[in-house]
C-alpha positions in Angstrom: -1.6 13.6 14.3 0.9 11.7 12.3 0.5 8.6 10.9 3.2 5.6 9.9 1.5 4.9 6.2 4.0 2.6 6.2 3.3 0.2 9.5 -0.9 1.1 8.7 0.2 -0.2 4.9 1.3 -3.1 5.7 -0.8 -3.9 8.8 -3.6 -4.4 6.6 -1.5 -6.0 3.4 -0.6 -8.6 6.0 -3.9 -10.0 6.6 -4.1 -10.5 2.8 -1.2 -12.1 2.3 0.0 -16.0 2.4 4.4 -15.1 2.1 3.8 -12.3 5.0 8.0 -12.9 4.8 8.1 -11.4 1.4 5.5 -8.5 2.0 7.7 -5.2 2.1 6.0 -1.4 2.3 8.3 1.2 1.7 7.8 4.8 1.1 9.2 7.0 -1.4 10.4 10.6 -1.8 7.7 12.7 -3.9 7.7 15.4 -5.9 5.0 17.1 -4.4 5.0 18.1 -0.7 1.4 16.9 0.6 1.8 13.2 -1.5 3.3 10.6 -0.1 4.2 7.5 -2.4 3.7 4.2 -1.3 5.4 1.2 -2.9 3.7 -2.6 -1.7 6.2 -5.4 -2.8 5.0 -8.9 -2.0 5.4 -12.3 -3.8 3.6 -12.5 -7.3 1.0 -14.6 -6.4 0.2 -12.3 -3.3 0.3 -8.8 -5.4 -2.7 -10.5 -7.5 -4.5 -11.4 -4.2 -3.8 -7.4 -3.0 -4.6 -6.4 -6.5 -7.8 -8.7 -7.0 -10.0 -8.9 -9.5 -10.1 -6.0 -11.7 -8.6 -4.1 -9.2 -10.9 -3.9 -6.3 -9.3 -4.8 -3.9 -6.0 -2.6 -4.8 -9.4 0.7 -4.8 -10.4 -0.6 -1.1 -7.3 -0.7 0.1 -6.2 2.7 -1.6 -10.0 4.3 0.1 -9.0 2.5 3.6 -5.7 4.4 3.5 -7.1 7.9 2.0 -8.6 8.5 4.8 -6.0 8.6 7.4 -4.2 10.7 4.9 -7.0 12.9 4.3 -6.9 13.8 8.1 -3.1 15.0 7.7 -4.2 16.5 4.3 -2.1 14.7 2.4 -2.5 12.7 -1.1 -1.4 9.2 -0.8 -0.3 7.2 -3.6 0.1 3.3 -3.6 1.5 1.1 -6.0 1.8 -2.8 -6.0 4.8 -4.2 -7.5 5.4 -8.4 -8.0 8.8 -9.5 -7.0 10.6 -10.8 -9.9 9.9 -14.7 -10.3 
Protein backbone atom coordinates (compact mmCIF):
# COMPACT_ATOMS: atom_id res chain seq x y z
CA UNK A 1 0.00 0.00 0.00
CA UNK A 2 1.48 3.39 -0.55
CA UNK A 3 0.48 6.35 0.79
CA UNK A 4 0.72 10.27 -0.42
CA UNK A 5 2.05 11.64 3.21
CA UNK A 6 1.93 14.58 1.44
CA UNK A 7 -1.97 14.91 0.21
CA UNK A 8 -2.92 12.83 3.84
CA UNK A 9 -0.59 15.89 5.44
CA UNK A 10 -2.21 18.36 4.33
CA UNK A 11 -5.76 16.88 4.07
CA UNK A 12 -5.89 17.14 7.73
CA UNK A 13 -3.64 20.59 8.18
CA UNK A 14 -6.42 21.98 6.03
CA UNK A 15 -9.20 21.58 8.37
CA UNK A 16 -7.04 23.50 10.95
CA UNK A 17 -6.19 26.11 9.01
CA UNK A 18 -7.98 29.73 8.37
CA UNK A 19 -5.12 30.93 5.00
CA UNK A 20 -5.78 27.23 3.51
CA UNK A 21 -3.97 29.45 0.43
CA UNK A 22 -0.77 29.68 2.26
CA UNK A 23 -0.75 25.98 3.69
CA UNK A 24 2.01 24.13 1.66
CA UNK A 25 3.29 20.22 2.57
CA UNK A 26 6.23 19.24 0.91
CA UNK A 27 8.46 16.32 1.50
CA UNK A 28 12.01 16.18 1.69
CA UNK A 29 14.85 13.84 0.80
CA UNK A 30 16.21 11.93 3.98
CA UNK A 31 19.07 10.40 5.05
CA UNK A 32 17.76 7.40 6.15
CA UNK A 33 15.85 5.03 3.73
CA UNK A 34 12.60 4.08 5.86
CA UNK A 35 12.10 8.13 7.10
CA UNK A 36 10.35 10.28 5.32
CA UNK A 37 10.66 14.12 6.25
CA UNK A 38 7.80 16.21 6.18
CA UNK A 39 7.94 19.99 6.13
CA UNK A 40 4.15 21.95 7.01
CA UNK A 41 4.49 25.69 5.90
CA UNK A 42 1.44 27.74 6.66
CA UNK A 43 0.91 31.46 7.69
CA UNK A 44 2.28 32.26 11.22
CA UNK A 45 -0.68 32.59 12.90
CA UNK A 46 -1.90 29.16 11.48
CA UNK A 47 1.56 27.15 12.42
CA UNK A 48 0.58 28.22 16.14
CA UNK A 49 -2.96 26.92 15.60
CA UNK A 50 -1.21 23.42 13.99
CA UNK A 51 1.32 23.70 16.68
CA UNK A 52 -1.18 24.51 19.66
CA UNK A 53 -0.61 24.80 22.99
CA UNK A 54 2.45 23.25 24.17
CA UNK A 55 2.55 21.27 21.36
CA UNK A 56 -0.43 19.04 21.29
CA UNK A 57 -1.80 19.43 18.66
CA UNK A 58 1.62 19.31 16.44
CA UNK A 59 1.95 15.22 18.92
CA UNK A 60 -1.82 14.41 17.48
CA UNK A 61 -1.17 15.25 14.33
CA UNK A 62 2.39 13.51 14.24
CA UNK A 63 0.42 10.05 16.05
CA UNK A 64 -2.54 10.46 13.21
CA UNK A 65 0.17 10.31 10.60
CA UNK A 66 2.51 7.52 12.37
CA UNK A 67 0.21 5.28 11.69
CA UNK A 68 -0.23 5.10 8.09
CA UNK A 69 3.51 5.15 8.11
CA UNK A 70 3.83 2.43 10.42
CA UNK A 71 1.75 0.24 7.99
CA UNK A 72 4.59 0.96 5.12
CA UNK A 73 7.21 0.60 7.99
CA UNK A 74 8.46 3.75 7.64
CA UNK A 75 9.47 6.65 10.28
CA UNK A 76 7.82 9.87 9.53
CA UNK A 77 9.08 13.05 10.49
CA UNK A 78 7.12 16.41 10.53
CA UNK A 79 8.13 19.81 11.05
CA UNK A 80 6.00 23.10 11.10
CA UNK A 81 7.71 26.01 9.83
CA UNK A 82 5.93 29.98 9.93
CA UNK A 83 6.26 31.78 6.71
CA UNK A 84 8.32 34.78 7.27
CA UNK A 85 6.10 37.82 8.37
Amino acid sequence: MNMDYVKTLQDIAKELVSQKDKLEVRQMPSLEEDTIVLYVYAAHDDIAKLIGRKGMMANSIRQLMSVSGRLNNKKLDIKFESYGE
